[in-house]
Backbone as CSV, one residue per row, in Angstrom:
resi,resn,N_x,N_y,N_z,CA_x,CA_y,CA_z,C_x,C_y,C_z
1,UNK,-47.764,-64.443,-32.400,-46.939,-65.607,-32.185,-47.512,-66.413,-31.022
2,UNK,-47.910,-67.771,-31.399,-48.412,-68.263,-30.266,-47.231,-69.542,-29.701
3,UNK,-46.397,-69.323,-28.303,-45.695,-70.343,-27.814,-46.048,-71.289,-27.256
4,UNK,-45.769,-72.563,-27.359,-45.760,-73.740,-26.730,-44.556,-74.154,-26.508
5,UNK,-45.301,-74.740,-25.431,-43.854,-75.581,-24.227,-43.427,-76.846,-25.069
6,UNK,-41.871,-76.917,-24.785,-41.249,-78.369,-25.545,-42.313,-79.379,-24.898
7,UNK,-42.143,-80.491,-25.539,-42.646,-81.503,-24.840,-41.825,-82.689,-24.032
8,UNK,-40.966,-82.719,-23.255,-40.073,-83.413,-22.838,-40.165,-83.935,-21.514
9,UNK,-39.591,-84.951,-21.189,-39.072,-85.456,-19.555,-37.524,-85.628,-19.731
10,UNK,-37.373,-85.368,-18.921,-35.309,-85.206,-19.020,-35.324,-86.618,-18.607
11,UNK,-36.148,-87.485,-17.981,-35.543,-89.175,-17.439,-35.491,-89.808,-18.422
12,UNK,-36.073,-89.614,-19.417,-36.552,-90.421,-20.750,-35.087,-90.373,-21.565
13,UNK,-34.741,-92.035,-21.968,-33.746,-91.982,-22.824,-33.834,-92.127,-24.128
14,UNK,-33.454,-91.223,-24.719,-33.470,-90.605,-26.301,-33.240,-92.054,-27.030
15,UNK,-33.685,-92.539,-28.110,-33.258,-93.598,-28.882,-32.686,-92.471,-30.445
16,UNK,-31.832,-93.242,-31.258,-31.772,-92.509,-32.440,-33.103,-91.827,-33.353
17,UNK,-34.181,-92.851,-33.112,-35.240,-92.433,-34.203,-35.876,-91.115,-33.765
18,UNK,-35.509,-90.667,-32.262,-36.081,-89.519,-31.746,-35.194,-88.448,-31.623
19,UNK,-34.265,-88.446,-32.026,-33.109,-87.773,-32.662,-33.401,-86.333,-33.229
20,UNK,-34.004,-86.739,-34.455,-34.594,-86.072,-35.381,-35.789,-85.309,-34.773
21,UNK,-36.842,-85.828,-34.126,-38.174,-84.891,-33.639,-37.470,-83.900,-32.706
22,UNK,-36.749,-84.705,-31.972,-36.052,-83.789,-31.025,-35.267,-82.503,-31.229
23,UNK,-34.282,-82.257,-32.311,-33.692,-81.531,-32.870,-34.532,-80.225,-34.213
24,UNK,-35.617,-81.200,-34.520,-37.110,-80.485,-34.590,-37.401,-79.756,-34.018
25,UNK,-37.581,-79.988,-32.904,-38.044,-78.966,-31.775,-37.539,-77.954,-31.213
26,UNK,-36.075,-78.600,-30.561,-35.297,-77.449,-30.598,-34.624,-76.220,-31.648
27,UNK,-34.800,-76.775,-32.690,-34.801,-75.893,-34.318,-36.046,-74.913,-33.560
28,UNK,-37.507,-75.573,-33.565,-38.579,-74.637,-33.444,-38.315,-74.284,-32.402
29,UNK,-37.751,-74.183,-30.955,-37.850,-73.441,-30.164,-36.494,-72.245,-30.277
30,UNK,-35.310,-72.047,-30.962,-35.085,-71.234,-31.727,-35.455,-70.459,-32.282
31,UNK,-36.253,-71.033,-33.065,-37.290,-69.824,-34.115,-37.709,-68.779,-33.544
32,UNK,-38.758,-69.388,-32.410,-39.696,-68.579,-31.349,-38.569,-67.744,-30.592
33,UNK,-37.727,-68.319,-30.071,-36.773,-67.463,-29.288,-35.971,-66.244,-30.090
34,UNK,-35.895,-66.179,-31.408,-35.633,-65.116,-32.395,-36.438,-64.111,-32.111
35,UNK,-37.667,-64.783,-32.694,-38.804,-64.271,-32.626,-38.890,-63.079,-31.759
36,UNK,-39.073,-63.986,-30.525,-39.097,-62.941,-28.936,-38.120,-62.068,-29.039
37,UNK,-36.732,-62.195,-29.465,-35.756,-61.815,-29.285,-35.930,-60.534,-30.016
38,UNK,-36.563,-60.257,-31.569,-37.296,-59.097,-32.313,-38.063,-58.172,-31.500
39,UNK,-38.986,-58.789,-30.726,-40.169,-58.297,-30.218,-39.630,-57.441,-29.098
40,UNK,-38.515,-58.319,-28.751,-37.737,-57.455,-27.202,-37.639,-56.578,-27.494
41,UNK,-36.727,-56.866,-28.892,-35.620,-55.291,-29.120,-36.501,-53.868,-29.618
42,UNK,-37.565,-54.863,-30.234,-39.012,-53.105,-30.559,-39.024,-52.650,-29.068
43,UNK,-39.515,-53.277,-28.536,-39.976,-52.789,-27.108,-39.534,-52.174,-25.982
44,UNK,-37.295,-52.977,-26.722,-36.242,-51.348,-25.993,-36.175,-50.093,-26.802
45,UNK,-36.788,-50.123,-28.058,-36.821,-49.175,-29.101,-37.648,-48.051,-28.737
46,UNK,-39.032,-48.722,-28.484,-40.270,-48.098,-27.964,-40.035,-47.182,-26.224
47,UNK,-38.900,-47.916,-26.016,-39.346,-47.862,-24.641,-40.502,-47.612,-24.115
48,UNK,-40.658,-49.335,-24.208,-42.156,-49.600,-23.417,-41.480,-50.731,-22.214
49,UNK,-41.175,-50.542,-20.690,-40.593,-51.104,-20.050,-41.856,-52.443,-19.406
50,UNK,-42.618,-51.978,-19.189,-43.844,-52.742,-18.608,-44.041,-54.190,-19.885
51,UNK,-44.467,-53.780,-21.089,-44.449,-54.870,-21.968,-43.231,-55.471,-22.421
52,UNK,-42.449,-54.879,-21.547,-40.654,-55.573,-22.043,-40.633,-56.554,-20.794
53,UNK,-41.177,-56.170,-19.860,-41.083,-57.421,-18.222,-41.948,-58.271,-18.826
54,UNK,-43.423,-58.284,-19.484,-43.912,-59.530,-19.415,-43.507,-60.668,-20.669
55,UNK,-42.779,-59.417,-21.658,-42.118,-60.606,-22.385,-40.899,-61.346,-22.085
56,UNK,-40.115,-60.602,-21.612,-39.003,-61.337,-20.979,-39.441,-62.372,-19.649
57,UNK,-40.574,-62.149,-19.269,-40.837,-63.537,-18.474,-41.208,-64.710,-19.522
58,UNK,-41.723,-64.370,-20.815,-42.670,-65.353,-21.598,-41.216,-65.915,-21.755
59,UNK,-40.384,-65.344,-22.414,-38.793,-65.575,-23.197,-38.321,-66.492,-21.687
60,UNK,-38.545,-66.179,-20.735,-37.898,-67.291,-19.785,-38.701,-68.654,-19.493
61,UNK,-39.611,-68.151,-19.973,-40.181,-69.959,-19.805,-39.666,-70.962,-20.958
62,UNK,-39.392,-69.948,-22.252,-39.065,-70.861,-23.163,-37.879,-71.229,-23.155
63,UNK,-36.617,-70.148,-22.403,-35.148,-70.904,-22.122,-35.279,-72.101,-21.360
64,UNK,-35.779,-71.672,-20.118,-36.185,-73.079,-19.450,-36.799,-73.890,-20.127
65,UNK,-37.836,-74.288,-21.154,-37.917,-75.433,-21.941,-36.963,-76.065,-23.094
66,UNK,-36.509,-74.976,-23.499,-35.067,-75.175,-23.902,-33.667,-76.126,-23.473
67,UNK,-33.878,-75.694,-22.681,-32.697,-75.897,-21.514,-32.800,-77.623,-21.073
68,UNK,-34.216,-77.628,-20.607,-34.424,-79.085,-20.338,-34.502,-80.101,-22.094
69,UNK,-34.564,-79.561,-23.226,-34.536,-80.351,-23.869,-33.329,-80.301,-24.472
70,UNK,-32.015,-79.705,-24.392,-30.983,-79.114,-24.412,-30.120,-80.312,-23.829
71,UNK,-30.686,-80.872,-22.306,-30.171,-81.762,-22.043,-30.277,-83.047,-22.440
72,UNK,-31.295,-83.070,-23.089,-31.797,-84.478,-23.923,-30.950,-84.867,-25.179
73,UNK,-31.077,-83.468,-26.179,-30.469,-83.513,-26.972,-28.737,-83.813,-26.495
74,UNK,-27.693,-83.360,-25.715,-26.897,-83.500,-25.267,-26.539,-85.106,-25.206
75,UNK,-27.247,-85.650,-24.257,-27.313,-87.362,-24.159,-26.881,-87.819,-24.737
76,UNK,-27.549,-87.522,-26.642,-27.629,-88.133,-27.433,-25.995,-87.889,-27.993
77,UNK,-25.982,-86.873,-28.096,-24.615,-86.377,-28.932,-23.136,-86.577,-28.765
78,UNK,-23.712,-87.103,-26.625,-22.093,-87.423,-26.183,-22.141,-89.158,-26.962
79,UNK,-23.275,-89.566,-27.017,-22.982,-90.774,-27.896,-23.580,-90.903,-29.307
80,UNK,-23.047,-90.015,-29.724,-23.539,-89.500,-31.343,-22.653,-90.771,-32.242
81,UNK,-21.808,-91.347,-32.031,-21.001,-92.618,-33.203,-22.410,-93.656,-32.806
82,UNK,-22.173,-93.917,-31.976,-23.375,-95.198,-31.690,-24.858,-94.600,-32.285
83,UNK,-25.142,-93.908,-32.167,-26.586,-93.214,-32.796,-26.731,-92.585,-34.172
84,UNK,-25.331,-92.567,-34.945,-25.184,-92.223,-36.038,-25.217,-93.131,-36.763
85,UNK,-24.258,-94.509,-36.856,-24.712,-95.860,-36.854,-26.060,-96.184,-36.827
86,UNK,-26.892,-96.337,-35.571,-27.993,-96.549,-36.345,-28.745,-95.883,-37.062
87,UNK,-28.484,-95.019,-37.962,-29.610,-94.016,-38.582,-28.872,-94.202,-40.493
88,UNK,-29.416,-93.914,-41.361,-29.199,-94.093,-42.607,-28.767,-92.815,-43.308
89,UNK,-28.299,-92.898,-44.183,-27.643,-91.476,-44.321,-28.655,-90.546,-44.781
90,UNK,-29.969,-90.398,-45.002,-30.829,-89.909,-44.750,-30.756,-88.952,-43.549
91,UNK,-31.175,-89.234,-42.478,-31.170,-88.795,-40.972,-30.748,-88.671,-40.913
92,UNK,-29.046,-89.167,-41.362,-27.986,-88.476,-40.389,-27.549,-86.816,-41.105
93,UNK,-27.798,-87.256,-42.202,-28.100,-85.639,-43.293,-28.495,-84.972,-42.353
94,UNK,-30.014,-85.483,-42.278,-30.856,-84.097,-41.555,-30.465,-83.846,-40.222
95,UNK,-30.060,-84.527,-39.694,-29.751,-84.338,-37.913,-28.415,-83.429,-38.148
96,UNK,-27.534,-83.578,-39.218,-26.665,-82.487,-39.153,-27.077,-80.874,-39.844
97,UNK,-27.827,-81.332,-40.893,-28.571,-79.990,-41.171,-29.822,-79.036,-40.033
98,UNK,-30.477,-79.715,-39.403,-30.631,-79.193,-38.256,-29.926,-78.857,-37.030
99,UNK,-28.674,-79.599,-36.533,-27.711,-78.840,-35.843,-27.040,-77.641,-36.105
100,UNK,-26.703,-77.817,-38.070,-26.428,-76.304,-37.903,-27.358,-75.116,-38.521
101,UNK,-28.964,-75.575,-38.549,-29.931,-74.518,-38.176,-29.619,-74.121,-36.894
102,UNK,-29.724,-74.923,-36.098,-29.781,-74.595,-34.767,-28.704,-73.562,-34.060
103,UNK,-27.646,-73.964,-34.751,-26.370,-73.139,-34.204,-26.035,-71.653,-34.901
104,UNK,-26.812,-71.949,-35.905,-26.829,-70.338,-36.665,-28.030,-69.265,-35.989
105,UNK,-28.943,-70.088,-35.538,-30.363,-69.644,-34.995,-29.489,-69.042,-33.599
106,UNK,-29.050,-69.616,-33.001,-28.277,-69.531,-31.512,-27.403,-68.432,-32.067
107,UNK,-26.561,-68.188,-32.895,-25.746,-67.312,-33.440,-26.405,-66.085,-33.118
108,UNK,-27.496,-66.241,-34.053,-28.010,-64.773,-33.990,-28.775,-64.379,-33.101
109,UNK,-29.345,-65.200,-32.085,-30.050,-65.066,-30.571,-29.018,-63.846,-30.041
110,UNK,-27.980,-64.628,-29.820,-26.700,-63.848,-28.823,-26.346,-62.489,-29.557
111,UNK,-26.313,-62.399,-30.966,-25.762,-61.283,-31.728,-27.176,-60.127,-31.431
112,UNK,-28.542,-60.714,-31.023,-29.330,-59.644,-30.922,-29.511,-59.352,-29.614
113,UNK,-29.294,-60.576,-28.764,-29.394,-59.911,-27.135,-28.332,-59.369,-27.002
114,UNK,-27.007,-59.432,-27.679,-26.002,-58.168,-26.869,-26.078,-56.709,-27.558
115,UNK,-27.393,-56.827,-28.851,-27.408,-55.369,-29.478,-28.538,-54.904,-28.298
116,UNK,-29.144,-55.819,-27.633,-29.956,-54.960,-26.708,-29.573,-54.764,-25.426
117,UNK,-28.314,-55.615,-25.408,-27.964,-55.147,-24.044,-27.235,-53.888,-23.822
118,UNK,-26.412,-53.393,-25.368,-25.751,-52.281,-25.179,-27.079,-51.029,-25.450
119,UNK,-27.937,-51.408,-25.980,-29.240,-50.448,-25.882,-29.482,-50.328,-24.828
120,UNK,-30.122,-51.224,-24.328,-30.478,-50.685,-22.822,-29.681,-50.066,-21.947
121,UNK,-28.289,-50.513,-21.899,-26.829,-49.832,-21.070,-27.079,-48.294,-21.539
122,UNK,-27.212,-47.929,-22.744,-27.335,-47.063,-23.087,-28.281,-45.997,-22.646
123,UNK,-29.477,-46.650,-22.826,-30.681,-45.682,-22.092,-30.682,-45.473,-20.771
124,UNK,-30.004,-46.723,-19.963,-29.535,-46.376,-18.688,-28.825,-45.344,-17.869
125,UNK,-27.399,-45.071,-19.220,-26.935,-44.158,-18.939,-27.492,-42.466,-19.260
126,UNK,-28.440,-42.764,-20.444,-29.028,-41.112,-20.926,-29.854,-41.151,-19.405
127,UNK,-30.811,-41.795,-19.014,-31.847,-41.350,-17.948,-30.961,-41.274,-16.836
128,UNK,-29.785,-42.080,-16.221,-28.863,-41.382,-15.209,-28.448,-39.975,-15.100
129,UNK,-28.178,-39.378,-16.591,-27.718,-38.327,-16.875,-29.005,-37.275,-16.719
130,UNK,-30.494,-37.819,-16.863,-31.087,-36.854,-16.887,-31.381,-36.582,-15.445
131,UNK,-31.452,-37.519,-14.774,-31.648,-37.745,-13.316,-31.067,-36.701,-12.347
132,UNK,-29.331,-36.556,-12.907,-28.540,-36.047,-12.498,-28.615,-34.576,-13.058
133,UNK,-29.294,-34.017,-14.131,-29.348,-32.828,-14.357,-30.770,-32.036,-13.903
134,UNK,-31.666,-33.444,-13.365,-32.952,-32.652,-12.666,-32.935,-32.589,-11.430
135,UNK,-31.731,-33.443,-10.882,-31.564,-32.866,-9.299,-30.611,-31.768,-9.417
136,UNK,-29.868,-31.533,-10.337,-28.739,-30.254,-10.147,-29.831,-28.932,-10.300
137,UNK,-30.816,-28.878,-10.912,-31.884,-27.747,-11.569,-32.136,-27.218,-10.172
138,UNK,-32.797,-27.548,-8.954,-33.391,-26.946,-8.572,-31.652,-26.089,-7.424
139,UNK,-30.761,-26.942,-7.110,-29.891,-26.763,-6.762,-29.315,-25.028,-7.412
140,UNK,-29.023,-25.407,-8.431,-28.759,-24.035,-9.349,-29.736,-22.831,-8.773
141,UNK,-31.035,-23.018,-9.079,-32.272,-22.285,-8.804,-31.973,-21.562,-7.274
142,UNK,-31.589,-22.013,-6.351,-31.577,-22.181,-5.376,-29.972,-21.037,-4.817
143,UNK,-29.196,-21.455,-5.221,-27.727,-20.611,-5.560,-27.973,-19.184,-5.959
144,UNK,-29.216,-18.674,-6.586,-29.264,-17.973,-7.138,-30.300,-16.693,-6.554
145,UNK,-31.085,-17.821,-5.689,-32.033,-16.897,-4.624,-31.338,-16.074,-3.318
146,UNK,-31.414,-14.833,-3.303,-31.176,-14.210,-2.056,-31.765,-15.221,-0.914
147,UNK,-30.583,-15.062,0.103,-31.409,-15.477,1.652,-31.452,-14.561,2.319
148,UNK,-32.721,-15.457,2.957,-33.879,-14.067,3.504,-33.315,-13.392,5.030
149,UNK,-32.884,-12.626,5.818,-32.317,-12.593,6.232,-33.046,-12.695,7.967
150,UNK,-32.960,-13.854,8.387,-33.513,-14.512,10.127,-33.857,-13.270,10.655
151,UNK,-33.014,-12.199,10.840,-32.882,-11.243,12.199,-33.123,-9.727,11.697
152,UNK,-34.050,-9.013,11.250,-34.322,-7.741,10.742,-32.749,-7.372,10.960
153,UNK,-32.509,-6.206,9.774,-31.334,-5.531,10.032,-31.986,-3.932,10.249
154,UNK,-32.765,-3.691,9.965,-33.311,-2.518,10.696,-34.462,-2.649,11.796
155,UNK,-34.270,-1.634,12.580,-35.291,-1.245,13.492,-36.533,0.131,13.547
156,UNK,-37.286,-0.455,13.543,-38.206,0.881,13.737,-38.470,1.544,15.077
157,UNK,-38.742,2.145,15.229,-39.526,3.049,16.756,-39.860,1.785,17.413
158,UNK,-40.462,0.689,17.174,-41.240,0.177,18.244,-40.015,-1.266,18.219
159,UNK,-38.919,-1.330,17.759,-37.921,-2.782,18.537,-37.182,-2.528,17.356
């Protein structure tokens, strides 16, 4: 999977005809964020923690590009009558059929990061537990050894 960054400036004001590329994009940056979102959950599967940090940094660059085009798209939507108007019922088709790609895509983002969040909670708690039964081990071990006793209890001829 190869990611690229949205292409956006948040100063830039959205016209209707960019509507559509825009909602494009964020559709495709969805995708990718699924995507990652798969790749995570192998990698709490695997427990492979090291290749789970550098993807979850990759996965944060793309919220943050997200995010900033998130607000673009937004702009548009608090004045979605005026921008719906200008577009033909063509576009305005697709700008609603890509909103609810988008919101089903987002659906299942959240439905797979909270199956990994209770995974990981999970493994958290088995390795606490093991933690806690390899410091009790030597403890036990230990309970079980005679102590040695500081001060001879017998004496010989010479003290």
């Amino acid at each position: 999977m190869t990611a690229h960054p949205l292409e956006t400036t948040e100063d830039e004001l959205v016209s209707p005809q960019q509507m559509l590329p825009l909602l494009q994009q964020q559709r495709d940056g969805y995708v990718q964020l699924l995507e990652i979102g798969r790749d995570q959950s192998q990698l709490i599967q695997d427990g492979q923690p090291e290749q789970l940090l550098t993807l979850l940094s990759q996965r944060q660059k793309l919220i943050d590009d997200l995010a900033r085009l998130g607000r673009r798209v937004a702009a548009v939507q608090d004045r979605w009558r005026q921008v719906s108007d200008q577009l033909d019922g063509a576009h305005t088709q697709q700008v609603r059929s890509l909103v609810a790609q988008v919101e089903q895509l987002l659906s299942q983002i959240i439905a797979q990061d909270e199956k990994d969040r209770a995974q990981l909670e999970a493994a958290h708690k088995q390795t606490a537990q093991q933690l806690s039964r390899t410091a009790a081990a030597p403890r036990a071990l230990n309970a079980y050894k005679a102590a040695v006793p500081l001060v001879p209890r017998y004496t010989d001829r010479n003290g």
